[in-house]
C-alpha positions in Angstrom: 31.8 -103.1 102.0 34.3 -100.7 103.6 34.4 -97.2 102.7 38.2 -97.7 100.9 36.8 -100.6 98.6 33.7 -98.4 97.9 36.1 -95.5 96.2 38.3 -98.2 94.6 35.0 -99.6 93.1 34.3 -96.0 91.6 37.8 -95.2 91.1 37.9 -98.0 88.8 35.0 -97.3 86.9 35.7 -94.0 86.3 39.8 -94.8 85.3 39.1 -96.8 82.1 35.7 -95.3 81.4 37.3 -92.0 80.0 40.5 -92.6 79.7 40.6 -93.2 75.9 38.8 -90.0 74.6 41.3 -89.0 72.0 39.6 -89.2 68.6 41.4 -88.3 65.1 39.9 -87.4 61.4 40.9 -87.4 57.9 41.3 -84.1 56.1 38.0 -82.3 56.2 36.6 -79.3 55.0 36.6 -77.0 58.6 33.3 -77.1 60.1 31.4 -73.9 60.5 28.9 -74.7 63.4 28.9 -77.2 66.6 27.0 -79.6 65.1 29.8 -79.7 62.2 32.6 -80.5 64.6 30.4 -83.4 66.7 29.9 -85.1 63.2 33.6 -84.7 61.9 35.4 -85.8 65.3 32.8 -88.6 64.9 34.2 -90.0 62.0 37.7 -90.2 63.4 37.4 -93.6 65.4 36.2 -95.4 62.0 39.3 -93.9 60.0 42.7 -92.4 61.4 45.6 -94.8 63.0 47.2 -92.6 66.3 49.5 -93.3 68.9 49.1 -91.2 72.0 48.9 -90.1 75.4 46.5 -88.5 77.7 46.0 -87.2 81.0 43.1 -88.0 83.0 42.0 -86.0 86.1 39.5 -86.3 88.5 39.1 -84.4 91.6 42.7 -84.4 93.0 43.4 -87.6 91.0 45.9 -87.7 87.9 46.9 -90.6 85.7 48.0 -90.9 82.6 47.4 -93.3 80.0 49.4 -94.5 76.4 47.0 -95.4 73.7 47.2 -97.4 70.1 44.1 -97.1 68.1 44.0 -98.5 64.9 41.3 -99.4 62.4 41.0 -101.4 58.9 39.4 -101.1 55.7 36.1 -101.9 56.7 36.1 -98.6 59.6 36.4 -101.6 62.6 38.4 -100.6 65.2 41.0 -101.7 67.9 42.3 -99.8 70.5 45.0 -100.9 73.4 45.1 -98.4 76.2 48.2 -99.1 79.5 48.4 -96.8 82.3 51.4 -95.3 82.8 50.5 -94.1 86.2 49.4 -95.6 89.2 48.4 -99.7 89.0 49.5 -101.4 85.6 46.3 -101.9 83.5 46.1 -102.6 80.4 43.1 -103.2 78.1 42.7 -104.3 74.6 39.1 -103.7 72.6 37.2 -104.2 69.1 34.0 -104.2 68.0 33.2 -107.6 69.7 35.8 -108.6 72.7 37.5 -106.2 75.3 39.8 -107.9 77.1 42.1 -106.1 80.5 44.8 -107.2 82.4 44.3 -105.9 85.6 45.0 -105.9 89.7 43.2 -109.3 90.6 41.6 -107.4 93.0 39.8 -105.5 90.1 38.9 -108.3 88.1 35.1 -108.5 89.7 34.8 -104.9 88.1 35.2 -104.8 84.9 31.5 -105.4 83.7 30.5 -101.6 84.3 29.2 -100.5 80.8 31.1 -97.0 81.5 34.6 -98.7 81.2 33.7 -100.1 77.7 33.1 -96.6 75.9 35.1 -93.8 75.4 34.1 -90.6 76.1 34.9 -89.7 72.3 32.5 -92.8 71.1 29.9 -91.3 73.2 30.1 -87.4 71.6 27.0 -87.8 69.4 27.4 -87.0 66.1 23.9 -86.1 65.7 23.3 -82.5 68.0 19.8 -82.3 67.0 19.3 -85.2 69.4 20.7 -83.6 72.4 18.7 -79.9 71.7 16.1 -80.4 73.9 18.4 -81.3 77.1 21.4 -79.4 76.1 22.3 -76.1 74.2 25.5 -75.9 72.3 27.6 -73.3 71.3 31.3 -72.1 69.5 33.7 -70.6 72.2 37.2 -69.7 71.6 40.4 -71.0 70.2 43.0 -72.6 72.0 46.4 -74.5 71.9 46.3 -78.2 72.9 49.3 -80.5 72.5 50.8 -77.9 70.7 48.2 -77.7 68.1 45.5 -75.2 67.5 41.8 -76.3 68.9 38.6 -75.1 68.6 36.4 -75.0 71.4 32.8 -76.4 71.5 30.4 -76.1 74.5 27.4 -78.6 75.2 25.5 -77.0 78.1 22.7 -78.8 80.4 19.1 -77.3 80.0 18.5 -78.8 83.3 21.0 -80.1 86.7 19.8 -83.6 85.8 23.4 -83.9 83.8 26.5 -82.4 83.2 27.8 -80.2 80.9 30.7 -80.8 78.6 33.6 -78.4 77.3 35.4 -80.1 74.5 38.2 -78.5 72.1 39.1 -80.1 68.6 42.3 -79.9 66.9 41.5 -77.4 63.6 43.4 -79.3 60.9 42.6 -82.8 61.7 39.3 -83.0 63.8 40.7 -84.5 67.0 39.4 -84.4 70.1 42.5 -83.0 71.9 40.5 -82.1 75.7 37.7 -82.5 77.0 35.9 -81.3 80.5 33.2 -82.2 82.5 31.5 -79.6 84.2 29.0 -79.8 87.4 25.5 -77.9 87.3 27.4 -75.1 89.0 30.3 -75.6 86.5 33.1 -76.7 88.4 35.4 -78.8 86.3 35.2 -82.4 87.8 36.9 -84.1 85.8 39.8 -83.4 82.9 41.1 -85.5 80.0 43.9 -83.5 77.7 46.0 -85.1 74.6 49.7 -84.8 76.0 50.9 -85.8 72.3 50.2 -87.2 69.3 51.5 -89.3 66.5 49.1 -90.1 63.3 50.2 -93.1 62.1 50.2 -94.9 58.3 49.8 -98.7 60.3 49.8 -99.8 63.7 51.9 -103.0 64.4 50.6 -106.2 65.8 53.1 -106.2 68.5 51.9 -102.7 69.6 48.4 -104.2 70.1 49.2 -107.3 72.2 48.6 -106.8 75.9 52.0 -108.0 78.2 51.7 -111.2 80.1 49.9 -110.9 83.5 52.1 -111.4 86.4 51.3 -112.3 90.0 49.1 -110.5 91.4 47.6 -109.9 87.8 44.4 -111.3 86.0 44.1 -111.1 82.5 39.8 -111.4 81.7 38.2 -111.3 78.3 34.3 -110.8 77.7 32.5 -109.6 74.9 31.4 -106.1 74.2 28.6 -107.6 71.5 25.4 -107.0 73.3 23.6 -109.5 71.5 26.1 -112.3 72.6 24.2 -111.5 76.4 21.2 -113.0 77.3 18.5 -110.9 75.8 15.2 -110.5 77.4 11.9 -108.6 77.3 10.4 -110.4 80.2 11.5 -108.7 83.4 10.3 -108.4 86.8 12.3 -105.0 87.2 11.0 -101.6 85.8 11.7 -97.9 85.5 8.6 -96.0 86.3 10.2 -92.2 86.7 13.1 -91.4 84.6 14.2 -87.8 84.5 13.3 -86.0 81.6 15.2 -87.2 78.1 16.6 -90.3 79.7 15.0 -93.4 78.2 15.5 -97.3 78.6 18.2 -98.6 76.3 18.3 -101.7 77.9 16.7 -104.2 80.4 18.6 -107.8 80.0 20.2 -110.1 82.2 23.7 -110.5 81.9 26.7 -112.9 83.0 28.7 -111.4 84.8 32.2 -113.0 86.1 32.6 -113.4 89.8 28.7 -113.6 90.0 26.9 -116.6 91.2 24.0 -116.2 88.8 22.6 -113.5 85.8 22.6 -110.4 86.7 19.8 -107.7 86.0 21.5 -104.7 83.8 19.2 -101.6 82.8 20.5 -98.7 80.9 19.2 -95.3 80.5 20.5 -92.7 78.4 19.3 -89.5 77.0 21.9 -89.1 74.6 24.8 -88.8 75.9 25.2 -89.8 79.5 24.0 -92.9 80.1 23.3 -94.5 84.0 23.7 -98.2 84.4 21.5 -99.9 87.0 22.3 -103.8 88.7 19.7 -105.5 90.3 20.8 -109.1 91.8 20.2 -110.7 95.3 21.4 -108.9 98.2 23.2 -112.5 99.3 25.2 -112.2 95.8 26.2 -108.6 95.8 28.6 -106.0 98.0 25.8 -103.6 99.6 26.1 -99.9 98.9 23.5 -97.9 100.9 23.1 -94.5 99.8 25.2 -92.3 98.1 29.1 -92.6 96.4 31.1 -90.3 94.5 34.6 -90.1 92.8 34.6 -87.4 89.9 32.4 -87.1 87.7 31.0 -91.1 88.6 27.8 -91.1 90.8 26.5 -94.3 92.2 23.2 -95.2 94.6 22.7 -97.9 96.3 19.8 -99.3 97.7 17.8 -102.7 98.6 14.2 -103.7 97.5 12.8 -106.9 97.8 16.2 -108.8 99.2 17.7 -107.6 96.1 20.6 -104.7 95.6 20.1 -101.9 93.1 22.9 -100.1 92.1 22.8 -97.2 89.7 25.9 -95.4 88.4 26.8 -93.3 85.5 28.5 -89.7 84.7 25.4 -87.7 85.9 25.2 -85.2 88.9 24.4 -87.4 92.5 20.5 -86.0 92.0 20.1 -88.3 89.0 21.6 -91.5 89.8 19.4 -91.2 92.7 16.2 -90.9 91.1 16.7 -93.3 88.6 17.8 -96.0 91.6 14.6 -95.1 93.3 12.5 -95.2 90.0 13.4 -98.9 89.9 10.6 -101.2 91.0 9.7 -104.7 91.1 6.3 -106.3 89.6 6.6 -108.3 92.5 9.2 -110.1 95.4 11.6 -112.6 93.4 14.2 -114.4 94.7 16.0 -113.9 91.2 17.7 -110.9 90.0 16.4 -112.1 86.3 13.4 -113.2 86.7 
């Protein structure tokens, strides 16, 4: 795998992954403490129609990306997000299907977990789950998108994970910026709220994706979990986590452009979450060693004629450690079994 298709692999992964962290909530009672403002922004993706944009930067990277989110009676939610920089993409989620149009020369990528959630789905809305790993804390108050924000800190306890810097709009509850910030808290990555528009409906037309052209592939898959191929039998285990990251997940998966099932783990302590793929090394593009674009580590390594690959939104250290935690029972010619 050349060195170019290695950053485009990450560079994907990290451009859809956070580029739809904008969040809004109903009219709210202001909340006093940063617990208060993770639980009210929380509600905001099961109850406020929005039309947007956002910019998204990472390392010397900008893009920017139009989004419709839109949600019914029963607190479901759909969301279409194009780029309006760089590549067209386009993707279009609910609660069960995502579905992207997409450079064909993406199309083998999109099964990354990270491109599936937002970073604003991912903001618990429970910070007594997070105190152990991370201390949080009010900071100052800012304008955003030309509205007032309030600024909330979630700071590592360790350089296992990053910390976070996140500013919520004061009348409403939105998430209008967010930054990630390296153990020696450099900003690596940026998203902002350019502008917004709350809405009473969203149309139908506004959430239909355009027609792939050539050159385009249009690939839908489902976001249900359950609609995989659950398993608790596994020849694959995590014997060494870091500290507050446990197994979420260990199931094989179908992925498309993949001969066979392949083996998915996920580990999360919370709120940053690292992925690990385990299928044979004849079925995969090797990665050896260490990647990075943004705030996105990856580790690769082989065990076993297999390739494990672990990436997530945690510093390089981690996604190491958690690729070299992975061990087999025993050799399998199988990445499932």
């Amino acid at each position: 795998m050349t060195q170019i298709n290695k950053h485009r692999v990450l560079a994907y992964l990290i451009s859809l992954a956070l580029l739809s962290g904008a969040a809004l909530a109903p009219a709210y009672a202001q909340p006093q403490t940063p617990a208060q403002w993770l639980e009210w922004s929380g509600q905001a993706r099961e109850q406020t129609n929005f039309v947007g944009s956002l910019l998204y930067q990472h390392g010397d990277s900008l893009e920017t990306v139009k989004i419709w989110h839109a949600v019914d009676s029963a607190g479901g939610v759909r969301e279409r997000l194009q780029s309006l920089s760089g590549p067209h993409r386009e993707i279009l989620r609910d609660d069960q299907v995502i579905t992207c149009v997409l450079p064909s020369s993406d199309s083998r990528f999109i099964h990354s977990r990270q491109l599936r959630t937002p970073l604003s789905a991912r903001i618990p809305t429970d910070m007594s789950a997070l105190e152990p790993y991370y201390r949080s804390a009010l900071g100052e108050q800012d304008r955003v998108a030309g509205r007032l924000a309030q600024q909330v800190t979630l700071t590592p306890e360790d350089a296992m994970r990053y910390g976070y810097t996140l500013w919520f709009d004061v009348e409403s509850g939105v998430l209008l910026r967010a930054e990630v910030l390296s153990p020696n808290a450099k900003v690596i990555e940026r998203l902002m709220m350019l502008d917004l528009e709350i809405r009473e409906q969203i149309s139908e037309a506004e959430l239909t994706l355009t027609q792939p052209q050539a050159g385009f592939t249009r690939v839908t898959m489902p976001l249900d979990e359950a609609a995989q191929t659950p398993t608790t039998d596994s020849n694959w285990t995590l014997d060494a986590a870091p500290a507050g990251f446990r197994l979420h997940m260990n199931e094989l998966q179908e992925i498309s452009g993949r001969p066979q099932p392949v083996r998915h783990l996920m580990v999360s302590d919370g709120l940053a979450s690292v992925s690990v793929y385990i299928e044979p090394v004849a079925a995969s593009e090797q990665i050896e060693g260490p990647l990075q674009m943004g705030a996105m580590s990856a580790f690769g390594r082989s065990v076993d004629d297999h390739q494990i690959i672990a990436v997530g939104e945690v510093p390089a250290g981690t996604v190491e450690r958690i690729a070299n935690a992975v061990t087999p029972f025993h050799s399998s010619n199988n990445a499932g079994h």
